[in-house]
N, CA, C and O atoms as a GROMACS GRO file, in nm:
protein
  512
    1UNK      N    1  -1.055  -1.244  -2.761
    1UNK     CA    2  -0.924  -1.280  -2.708
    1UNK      C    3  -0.819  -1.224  -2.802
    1UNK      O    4  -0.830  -1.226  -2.925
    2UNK      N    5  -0.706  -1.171  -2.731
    2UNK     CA    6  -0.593  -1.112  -2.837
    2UNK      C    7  -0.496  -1.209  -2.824
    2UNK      O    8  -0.467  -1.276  -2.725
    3UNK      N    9  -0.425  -1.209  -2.982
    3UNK     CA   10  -0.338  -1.306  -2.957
    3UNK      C   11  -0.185  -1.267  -2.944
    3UNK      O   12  -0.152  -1.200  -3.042
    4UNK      N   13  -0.097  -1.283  -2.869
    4UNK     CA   14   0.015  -1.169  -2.819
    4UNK      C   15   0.143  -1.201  -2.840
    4UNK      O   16   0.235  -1.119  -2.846
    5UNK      N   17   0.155  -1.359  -2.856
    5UNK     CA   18   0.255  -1.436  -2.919
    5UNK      C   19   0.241  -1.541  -2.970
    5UNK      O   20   0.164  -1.632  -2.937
    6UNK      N   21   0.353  -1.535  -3.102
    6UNK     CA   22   0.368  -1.667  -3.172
    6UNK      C   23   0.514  -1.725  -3.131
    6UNK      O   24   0.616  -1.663  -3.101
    7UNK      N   25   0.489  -1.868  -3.139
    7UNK     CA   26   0.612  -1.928  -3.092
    7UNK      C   27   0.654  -2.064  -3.216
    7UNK      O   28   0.573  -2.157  -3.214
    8UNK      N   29   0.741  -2.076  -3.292
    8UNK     CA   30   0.779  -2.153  -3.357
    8UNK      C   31   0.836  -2.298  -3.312
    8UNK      O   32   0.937  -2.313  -3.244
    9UNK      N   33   0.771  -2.382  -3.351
    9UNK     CA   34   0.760  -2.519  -3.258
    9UNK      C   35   0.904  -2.605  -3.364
    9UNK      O   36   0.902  -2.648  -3.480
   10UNK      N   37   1.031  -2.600  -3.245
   10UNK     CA   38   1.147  -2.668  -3.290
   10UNK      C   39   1.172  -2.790  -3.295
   10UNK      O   40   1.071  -2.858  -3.283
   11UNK      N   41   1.298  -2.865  -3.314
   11UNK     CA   42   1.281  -3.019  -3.278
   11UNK      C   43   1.305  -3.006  -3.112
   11UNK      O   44   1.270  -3.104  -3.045
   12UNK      N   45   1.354  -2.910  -3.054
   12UNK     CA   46   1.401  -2.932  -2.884
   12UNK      C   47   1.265  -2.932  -2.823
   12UNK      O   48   1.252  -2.922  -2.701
   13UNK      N   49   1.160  -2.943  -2.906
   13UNK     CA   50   1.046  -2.875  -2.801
   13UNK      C   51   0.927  -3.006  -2.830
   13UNK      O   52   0.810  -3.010  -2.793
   14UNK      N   53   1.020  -3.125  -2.925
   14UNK     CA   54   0.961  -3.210  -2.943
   14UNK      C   55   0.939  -3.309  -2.802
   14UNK      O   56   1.029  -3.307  -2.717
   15UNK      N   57   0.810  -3.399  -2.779
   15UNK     CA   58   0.876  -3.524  -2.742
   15UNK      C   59   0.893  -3.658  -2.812
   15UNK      O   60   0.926  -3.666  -2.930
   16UNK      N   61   0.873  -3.740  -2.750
   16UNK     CA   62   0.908  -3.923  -2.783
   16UNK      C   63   0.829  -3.914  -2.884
   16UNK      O   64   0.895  -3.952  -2.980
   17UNK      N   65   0.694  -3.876  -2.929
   17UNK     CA   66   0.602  -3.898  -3.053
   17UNK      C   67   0.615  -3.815  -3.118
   17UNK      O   68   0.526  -3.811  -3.203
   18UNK      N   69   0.711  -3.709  -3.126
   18UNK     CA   70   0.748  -3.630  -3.225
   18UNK      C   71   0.637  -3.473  -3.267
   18UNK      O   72   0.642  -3.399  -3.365
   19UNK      N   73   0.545  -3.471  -3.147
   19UNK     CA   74   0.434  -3.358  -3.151
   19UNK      C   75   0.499  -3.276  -3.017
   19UNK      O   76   0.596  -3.313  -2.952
   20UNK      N   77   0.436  -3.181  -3.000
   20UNK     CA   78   0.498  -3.068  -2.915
   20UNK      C   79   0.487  -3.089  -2.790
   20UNK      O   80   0.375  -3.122  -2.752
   21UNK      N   81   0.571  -3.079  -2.712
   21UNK     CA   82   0.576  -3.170  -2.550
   21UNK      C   83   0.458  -3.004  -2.512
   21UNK      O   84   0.449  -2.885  -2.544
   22UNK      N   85   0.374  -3.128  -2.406
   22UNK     CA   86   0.320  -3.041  -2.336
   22UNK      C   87   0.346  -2.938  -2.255
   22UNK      O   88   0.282  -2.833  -2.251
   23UNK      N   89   0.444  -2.967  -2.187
   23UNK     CA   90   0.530  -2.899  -2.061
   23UNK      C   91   0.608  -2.779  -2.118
   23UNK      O   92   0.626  -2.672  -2.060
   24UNK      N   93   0.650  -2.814  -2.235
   24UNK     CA   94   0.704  -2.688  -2.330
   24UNK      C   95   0.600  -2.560  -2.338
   24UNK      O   96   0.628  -2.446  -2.302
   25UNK      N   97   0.457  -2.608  -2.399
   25UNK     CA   98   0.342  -2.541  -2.476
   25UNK      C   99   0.348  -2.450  -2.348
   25UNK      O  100   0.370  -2.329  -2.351
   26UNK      N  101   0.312  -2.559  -2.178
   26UNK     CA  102   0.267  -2.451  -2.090
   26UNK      C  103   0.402  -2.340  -2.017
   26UNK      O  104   0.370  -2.236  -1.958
   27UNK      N  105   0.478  -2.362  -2.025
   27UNK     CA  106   0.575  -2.300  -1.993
   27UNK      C  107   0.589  -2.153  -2.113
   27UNK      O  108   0.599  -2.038  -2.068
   28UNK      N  109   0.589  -2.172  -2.211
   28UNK     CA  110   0.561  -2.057  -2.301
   28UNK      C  111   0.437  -1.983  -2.251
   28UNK      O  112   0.441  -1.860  -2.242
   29UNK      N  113   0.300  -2.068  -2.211
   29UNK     CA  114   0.207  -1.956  -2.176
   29UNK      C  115   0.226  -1.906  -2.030
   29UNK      O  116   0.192  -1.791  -2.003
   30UNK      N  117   0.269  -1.976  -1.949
   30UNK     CA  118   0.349  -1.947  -1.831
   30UNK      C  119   0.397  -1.795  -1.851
   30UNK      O  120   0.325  -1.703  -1.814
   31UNK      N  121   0.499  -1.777  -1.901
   31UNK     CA  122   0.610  -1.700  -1.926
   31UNK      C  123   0.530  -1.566  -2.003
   31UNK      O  124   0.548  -1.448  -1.971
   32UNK      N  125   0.458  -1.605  -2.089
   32UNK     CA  126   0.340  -1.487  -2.185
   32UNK      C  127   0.228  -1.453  -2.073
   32UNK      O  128   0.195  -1.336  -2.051
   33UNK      N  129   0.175  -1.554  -2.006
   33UNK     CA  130   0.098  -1.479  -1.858
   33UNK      C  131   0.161  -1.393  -1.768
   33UNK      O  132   0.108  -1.295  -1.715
   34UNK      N  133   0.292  -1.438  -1.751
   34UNK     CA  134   0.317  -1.329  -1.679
   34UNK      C  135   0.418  -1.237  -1.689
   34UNK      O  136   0.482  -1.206  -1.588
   35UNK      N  137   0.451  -1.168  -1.839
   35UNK     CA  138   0.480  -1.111  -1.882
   35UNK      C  139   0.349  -0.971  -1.934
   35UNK      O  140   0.376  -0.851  -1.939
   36UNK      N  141   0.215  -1.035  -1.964
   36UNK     CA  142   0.116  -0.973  -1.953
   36UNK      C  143   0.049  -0.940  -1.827
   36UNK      O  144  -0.050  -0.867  -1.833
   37UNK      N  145   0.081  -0.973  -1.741
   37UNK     CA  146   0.057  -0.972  -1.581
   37UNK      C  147   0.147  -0.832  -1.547
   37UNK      O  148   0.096  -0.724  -1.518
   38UNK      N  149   0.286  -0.857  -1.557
   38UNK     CA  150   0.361  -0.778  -1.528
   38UNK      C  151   0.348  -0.593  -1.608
   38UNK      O  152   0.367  -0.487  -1.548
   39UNK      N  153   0.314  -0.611  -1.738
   39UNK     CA  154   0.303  -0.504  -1.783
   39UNK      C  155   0.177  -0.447  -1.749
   39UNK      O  156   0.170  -0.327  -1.776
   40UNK      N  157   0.059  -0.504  -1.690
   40UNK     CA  158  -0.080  -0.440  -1.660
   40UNK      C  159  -0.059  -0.424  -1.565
   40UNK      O  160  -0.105  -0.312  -1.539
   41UNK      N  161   0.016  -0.491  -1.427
   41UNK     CA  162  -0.011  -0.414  -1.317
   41UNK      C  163   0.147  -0.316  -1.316
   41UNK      O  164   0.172  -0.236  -1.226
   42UNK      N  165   0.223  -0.340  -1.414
   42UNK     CA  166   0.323  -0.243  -1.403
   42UNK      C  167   0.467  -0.246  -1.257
   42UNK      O  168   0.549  -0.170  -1.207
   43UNK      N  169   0.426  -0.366  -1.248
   43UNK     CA  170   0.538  -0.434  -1.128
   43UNK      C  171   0.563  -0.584  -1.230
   43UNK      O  172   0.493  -0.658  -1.299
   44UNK      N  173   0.743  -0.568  -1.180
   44UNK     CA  174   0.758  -0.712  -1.208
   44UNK      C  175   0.758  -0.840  -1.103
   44UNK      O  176   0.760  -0.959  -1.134
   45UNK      N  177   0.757  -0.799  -1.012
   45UNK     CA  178   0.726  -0.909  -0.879
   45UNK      C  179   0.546  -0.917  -0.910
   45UNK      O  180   0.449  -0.843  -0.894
   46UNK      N  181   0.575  -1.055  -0.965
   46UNK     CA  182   0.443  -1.115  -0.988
   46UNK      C  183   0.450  -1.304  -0.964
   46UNK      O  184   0.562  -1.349  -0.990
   47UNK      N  185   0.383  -1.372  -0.935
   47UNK     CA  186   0.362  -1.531  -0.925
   47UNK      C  187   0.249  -1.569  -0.972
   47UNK      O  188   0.141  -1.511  -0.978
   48UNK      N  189   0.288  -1.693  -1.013
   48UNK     CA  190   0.123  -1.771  -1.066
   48UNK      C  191   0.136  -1.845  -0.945
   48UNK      O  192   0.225  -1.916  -0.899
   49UNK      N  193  -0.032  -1.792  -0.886
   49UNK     CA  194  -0.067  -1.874  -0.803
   49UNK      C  195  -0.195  -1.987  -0.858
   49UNK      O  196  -0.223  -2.069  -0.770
   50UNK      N  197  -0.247  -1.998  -0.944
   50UNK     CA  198  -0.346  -2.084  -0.973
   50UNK      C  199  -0.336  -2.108  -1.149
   50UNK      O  200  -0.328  -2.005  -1.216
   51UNK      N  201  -0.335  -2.207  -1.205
   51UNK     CA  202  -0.377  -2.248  -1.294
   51UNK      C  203  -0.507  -2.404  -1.342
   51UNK      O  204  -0.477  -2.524  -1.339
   52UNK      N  205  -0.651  -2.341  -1.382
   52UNK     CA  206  -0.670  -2.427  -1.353
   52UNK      C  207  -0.705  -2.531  -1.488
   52UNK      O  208  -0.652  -2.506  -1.596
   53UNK      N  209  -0.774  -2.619  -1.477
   53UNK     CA  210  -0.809  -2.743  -1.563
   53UNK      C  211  -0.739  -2.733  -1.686
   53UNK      O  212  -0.781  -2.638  -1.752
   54UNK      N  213  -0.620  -2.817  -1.759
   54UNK     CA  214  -0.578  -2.751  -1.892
   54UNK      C  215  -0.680  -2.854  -2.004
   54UNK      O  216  -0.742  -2.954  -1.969
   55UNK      N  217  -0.677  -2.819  -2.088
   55UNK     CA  218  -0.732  -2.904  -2.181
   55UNK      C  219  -0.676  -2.917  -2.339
   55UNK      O  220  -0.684  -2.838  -2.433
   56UNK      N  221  -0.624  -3.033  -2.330
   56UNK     CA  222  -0.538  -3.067  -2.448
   56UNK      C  223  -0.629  -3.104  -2.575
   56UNK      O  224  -0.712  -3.194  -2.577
   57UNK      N  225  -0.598  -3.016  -2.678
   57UNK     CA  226  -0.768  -3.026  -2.797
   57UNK      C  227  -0.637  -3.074  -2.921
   57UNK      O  228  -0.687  -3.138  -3.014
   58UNK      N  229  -0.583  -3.067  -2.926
   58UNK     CA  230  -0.507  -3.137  -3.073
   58UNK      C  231  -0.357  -3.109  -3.021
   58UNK      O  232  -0.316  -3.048  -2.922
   59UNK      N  233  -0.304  -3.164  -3.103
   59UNK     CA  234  -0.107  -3.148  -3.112
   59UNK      C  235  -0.081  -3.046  -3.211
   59UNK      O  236  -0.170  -3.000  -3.283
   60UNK      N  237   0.058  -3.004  -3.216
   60UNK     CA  238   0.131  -2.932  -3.303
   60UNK      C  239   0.263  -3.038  -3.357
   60UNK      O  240   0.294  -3.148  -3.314
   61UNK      N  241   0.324  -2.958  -3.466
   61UNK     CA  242   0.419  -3.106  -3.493
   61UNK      C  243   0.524  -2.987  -3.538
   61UNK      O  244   0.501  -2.871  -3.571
   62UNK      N  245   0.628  -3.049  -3.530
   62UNK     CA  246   0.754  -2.937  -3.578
   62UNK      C  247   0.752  -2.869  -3.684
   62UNK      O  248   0.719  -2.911  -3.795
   63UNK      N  249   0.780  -2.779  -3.660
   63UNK     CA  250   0.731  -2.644  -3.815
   63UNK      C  251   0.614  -2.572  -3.771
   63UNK      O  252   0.592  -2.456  -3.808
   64UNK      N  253   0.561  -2.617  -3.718
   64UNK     CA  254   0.384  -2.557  -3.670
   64UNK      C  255   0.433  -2.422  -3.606
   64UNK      O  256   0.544  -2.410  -3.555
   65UNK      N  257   0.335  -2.317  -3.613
   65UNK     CA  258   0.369  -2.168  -3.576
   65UNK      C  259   0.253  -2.142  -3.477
   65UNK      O  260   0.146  -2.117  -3.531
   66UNK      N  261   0.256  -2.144  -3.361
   66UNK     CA  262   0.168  -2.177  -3.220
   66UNK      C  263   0.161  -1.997  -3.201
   66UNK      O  264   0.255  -1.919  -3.218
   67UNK      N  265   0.020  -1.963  -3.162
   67UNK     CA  266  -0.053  -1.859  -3.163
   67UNK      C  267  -0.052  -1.882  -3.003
   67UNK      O  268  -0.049  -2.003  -2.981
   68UNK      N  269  -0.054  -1.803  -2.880
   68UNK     CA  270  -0.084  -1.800  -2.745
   68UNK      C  271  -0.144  -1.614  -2.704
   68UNK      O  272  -0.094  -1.503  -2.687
   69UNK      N  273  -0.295  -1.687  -2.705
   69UNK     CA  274  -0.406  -1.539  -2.650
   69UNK      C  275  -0.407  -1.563  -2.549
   69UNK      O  276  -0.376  -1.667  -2.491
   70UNK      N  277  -0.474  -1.385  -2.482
   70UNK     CA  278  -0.505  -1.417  -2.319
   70UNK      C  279  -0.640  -1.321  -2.357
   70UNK      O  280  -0.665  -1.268  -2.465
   71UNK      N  281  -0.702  -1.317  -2.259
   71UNK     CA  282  -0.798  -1.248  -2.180
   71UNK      C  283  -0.806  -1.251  -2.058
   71UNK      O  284  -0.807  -1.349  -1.983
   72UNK      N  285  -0.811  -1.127  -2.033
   72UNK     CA  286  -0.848  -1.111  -1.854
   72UNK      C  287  -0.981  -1.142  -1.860
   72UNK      O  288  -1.048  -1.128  -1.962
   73UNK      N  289  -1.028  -1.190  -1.743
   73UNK     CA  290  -1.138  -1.219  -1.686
   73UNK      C  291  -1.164  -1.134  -1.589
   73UNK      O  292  -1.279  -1.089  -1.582
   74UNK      N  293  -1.076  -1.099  -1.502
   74UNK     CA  294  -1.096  -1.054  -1.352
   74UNK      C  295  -1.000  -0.994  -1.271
   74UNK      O  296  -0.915  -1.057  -1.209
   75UNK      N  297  -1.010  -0.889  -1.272
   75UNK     CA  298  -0.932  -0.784  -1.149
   75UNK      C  299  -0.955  -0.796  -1.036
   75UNK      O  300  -1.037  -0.722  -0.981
   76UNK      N  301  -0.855  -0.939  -0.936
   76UNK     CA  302  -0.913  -0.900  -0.781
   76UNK      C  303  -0.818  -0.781  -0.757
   76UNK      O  304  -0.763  -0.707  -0.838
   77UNK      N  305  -0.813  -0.784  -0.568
   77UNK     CA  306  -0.732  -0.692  -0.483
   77UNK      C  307  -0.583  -0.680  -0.561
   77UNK      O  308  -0.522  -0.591  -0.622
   78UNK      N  309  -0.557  -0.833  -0.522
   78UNK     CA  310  -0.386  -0.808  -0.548
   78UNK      C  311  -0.360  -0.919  -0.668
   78UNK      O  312  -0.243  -0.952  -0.685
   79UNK      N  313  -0.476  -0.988  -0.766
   79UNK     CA  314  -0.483  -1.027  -0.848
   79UNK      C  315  -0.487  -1.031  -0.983
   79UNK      O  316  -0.578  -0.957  -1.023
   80UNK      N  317  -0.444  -1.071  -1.049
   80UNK     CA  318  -0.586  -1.092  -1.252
   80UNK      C  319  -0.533  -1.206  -1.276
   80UNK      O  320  -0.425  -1.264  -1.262
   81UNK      N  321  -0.665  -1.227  -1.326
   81UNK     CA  322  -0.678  -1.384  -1.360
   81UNK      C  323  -0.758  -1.382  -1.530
   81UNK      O  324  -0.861  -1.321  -1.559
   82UNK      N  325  -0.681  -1.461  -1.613
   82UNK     CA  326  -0.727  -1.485  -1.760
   82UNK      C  327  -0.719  -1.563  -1.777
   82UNK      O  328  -0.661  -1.635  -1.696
   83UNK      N  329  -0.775  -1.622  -1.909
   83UNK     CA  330  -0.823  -1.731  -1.982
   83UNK      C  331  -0.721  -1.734  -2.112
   83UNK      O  332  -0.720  -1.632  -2.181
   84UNK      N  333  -0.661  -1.810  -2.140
   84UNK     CA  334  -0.607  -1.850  -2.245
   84UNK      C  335  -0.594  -1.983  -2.344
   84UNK      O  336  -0.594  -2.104  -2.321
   85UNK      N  337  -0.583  -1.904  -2.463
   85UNK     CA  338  -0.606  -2.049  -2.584
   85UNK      C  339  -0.450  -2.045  -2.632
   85UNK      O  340  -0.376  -1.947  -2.635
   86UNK      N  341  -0.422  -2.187  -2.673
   86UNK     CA  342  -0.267  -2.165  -2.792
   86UNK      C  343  -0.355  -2.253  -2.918
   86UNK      O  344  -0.431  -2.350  -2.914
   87UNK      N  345  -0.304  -2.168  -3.024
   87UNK     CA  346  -0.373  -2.242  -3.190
   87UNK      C  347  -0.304  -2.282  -3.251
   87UNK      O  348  -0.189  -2.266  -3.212
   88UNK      N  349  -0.319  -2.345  -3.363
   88UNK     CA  350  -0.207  -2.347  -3.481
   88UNK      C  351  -0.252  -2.201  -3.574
   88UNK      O  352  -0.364  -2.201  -3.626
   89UNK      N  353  -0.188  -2.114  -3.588
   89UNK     CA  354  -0.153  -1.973  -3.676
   89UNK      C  355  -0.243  -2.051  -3.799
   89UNK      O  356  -0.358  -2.027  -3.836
   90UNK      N  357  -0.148  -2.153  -3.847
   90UNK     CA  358  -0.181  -2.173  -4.013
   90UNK      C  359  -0.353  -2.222  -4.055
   90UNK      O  360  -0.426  -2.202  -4.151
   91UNK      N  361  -0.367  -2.310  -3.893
   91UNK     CA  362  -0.491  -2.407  -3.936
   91UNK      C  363  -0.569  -2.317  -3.865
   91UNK      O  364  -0.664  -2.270  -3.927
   92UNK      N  365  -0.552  -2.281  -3.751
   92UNK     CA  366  -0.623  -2.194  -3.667
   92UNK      C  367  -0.705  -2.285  -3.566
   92UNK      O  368  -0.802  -2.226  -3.518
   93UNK      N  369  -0.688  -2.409  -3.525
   93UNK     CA  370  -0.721  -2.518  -3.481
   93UNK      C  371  -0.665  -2.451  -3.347
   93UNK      O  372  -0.561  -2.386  -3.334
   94UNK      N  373  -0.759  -2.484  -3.252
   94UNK     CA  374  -0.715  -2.514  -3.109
   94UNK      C  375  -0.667  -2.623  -3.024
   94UNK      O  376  -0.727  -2.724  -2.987
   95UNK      N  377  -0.519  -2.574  -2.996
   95UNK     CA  378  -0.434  -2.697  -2.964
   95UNK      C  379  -0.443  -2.677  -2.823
   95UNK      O  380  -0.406  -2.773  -2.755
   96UNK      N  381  -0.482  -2.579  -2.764
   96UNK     CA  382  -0.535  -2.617  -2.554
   96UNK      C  383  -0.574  -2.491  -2.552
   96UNK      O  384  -0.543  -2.397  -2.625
   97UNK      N  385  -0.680  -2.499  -2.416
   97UNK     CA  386  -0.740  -2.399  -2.366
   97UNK      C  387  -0.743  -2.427  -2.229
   97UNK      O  388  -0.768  -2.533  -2.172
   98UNK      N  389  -0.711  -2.309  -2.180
   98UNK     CA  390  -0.705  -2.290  -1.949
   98UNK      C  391  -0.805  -2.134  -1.945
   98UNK      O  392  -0.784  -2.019  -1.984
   99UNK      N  393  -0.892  -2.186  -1.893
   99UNK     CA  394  -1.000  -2.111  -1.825
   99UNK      C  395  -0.964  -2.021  -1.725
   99UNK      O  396  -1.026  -1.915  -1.716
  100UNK      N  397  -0.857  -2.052  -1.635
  100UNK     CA  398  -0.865  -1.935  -1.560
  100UNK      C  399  -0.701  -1.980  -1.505
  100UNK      O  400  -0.683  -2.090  -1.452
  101UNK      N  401  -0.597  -1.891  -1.523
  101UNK     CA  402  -0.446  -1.850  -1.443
  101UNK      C  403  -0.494  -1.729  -1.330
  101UNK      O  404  -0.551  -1.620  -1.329
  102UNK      N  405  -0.451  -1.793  -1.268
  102UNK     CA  406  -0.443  -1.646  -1.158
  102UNK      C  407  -0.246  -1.582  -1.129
  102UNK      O  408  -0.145  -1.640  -1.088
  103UNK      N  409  -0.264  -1.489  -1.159
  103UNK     CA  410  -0.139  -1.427  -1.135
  103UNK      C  411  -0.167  -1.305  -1.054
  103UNK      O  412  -0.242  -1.214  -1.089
  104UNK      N  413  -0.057  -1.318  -0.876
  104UNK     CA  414  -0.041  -1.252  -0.807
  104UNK      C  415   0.032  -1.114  -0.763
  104UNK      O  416   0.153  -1.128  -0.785
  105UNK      N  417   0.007  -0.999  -0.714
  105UNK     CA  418   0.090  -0.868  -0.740
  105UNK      C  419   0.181  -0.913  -0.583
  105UNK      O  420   0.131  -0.962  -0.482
  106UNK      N  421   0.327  -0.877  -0.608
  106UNK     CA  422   0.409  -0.883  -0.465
  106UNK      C  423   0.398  -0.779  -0.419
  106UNK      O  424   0.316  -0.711  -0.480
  107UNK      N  425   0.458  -0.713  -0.306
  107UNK     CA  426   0.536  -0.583  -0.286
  107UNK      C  427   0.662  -0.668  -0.279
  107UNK      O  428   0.677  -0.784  -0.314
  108UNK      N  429   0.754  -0.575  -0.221
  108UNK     CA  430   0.901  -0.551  -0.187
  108UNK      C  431   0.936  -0.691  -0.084
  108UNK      O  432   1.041  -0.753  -0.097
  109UNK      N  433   0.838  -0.726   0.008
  109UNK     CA  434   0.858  -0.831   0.119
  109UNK      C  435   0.788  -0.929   0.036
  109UNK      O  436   0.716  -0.987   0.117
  110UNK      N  437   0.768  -0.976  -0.070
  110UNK     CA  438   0.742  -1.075  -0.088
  110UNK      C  439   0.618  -1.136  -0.104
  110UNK      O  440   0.595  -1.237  -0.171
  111UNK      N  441   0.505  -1.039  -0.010
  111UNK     CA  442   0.394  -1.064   0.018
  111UNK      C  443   0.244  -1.040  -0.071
  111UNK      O  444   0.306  -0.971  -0.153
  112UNK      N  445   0.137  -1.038  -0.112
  112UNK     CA  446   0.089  -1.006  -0.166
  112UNK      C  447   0.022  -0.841  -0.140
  112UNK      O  448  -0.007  -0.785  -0.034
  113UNK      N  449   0.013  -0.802  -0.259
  113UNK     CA  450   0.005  -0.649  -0.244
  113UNK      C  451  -0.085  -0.582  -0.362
  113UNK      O  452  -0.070  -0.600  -0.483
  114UNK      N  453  -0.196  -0.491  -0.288
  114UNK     CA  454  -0.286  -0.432  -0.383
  114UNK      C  455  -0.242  -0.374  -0.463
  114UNK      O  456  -0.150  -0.299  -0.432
  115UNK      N  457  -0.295  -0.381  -0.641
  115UNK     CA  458  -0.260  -0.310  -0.711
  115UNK      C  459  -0.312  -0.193  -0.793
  115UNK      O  460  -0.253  -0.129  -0.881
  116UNK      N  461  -0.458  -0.175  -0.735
  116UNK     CA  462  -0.570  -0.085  -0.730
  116UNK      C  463  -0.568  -0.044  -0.905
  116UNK      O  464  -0.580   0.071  -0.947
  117UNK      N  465  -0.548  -0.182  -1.001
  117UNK     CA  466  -0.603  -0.163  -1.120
  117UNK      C  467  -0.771  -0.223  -1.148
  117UNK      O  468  -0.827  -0.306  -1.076
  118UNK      N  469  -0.811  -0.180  -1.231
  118UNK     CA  470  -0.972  -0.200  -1.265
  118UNK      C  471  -0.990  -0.243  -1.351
  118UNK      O  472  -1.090  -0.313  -1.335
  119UNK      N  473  -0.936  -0.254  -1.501
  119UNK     CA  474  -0.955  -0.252  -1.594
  119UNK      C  475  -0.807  -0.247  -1.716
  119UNK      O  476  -0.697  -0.203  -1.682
  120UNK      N  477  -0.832  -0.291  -1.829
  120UNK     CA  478  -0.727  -0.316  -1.900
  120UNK      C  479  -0.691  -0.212  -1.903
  120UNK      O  480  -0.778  -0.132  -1.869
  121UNK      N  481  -0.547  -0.144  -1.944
  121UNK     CA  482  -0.484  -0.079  -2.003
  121UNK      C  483  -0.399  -0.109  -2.081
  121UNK      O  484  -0.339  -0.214  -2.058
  122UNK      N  485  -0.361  -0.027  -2.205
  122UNK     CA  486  -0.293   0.009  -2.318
  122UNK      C  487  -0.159   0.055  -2.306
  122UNK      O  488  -0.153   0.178  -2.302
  123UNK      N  489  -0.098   0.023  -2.302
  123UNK     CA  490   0.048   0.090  -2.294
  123UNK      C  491   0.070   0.221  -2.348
  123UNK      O  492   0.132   0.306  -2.285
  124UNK      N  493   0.010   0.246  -2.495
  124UNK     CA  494  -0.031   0.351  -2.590
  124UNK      C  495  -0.092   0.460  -2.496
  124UNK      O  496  -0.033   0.563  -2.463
  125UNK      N  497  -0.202   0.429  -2.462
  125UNK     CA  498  -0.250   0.507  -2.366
  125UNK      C  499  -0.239   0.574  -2.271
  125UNK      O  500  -0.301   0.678  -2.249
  126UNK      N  501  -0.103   0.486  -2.154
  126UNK     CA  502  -0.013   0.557  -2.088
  126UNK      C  503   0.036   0.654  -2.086
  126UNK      O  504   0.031   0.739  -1.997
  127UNK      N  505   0.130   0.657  -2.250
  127UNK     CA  506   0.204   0.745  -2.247
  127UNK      C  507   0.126   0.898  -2.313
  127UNK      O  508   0.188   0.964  -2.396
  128UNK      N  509   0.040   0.924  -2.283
  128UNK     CA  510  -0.073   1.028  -2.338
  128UNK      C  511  -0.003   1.174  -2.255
  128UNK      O  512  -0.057   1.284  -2.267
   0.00000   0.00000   0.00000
């Protein structure tokens, strides 16, 4: 798994017990899924259509420097779907893991649309 962003855990991102609101954590990997979505299939009309089971394995507490990996799993038609962990950087502890996001390719109408990728690519590589 690569890890693609770190995110510095503020007091705004606290809640009521003073550890890192959940809804924050997934919205950052939200936003890092499909930002990695968008640059592999190379369109920015993209949606999460599936996220599934999350699993909450420890907290972060303010100051904590939150690590968020992905891996693809799977290239459908008009799909990819990965697996992602967020850690603590310092401890390296796993603070949640989601088995499988599915993020969808649009076209122009909105609709879902093949993106006839196979396999990861490199941005590096692109420009060859």
């Amino acid at each position: 798994m690569r890890f693609h962003t770190r995110k510095w855990v503020k007091p705004e991102d606290l809640n009521p017990n003073g550890t890192l609101f959940g809804g924050e954590l997934l919205a950052w990997i939200d936003e890092e899924v499909a930002l990695y979505t968008i640059i592999q299939l190379e369109n920015s009309k993209i949606v999460t259509k599936y996220m599934s089971e999350i699993n909450f394995m420890a907290s972060a507490r303010q100051g904590d420097i939150i690590e968020i990996g992905i891996e693809v799993i799977k290239f459908g038609r008009t799909s990819l779907t990965m697996k992602c962990e967020a850690r603590n950087k310092m401890t390296r502890e796993t603070i949640l893991t989601v088995e499988n996001i599915t993020m969808v390719n649009l076209g122009d109408d909105g609709k879902p649309k093949p993106h006839g990728k196979t396999q990861v690519e490199f941005v590096k590589d692109r420009l060859k």
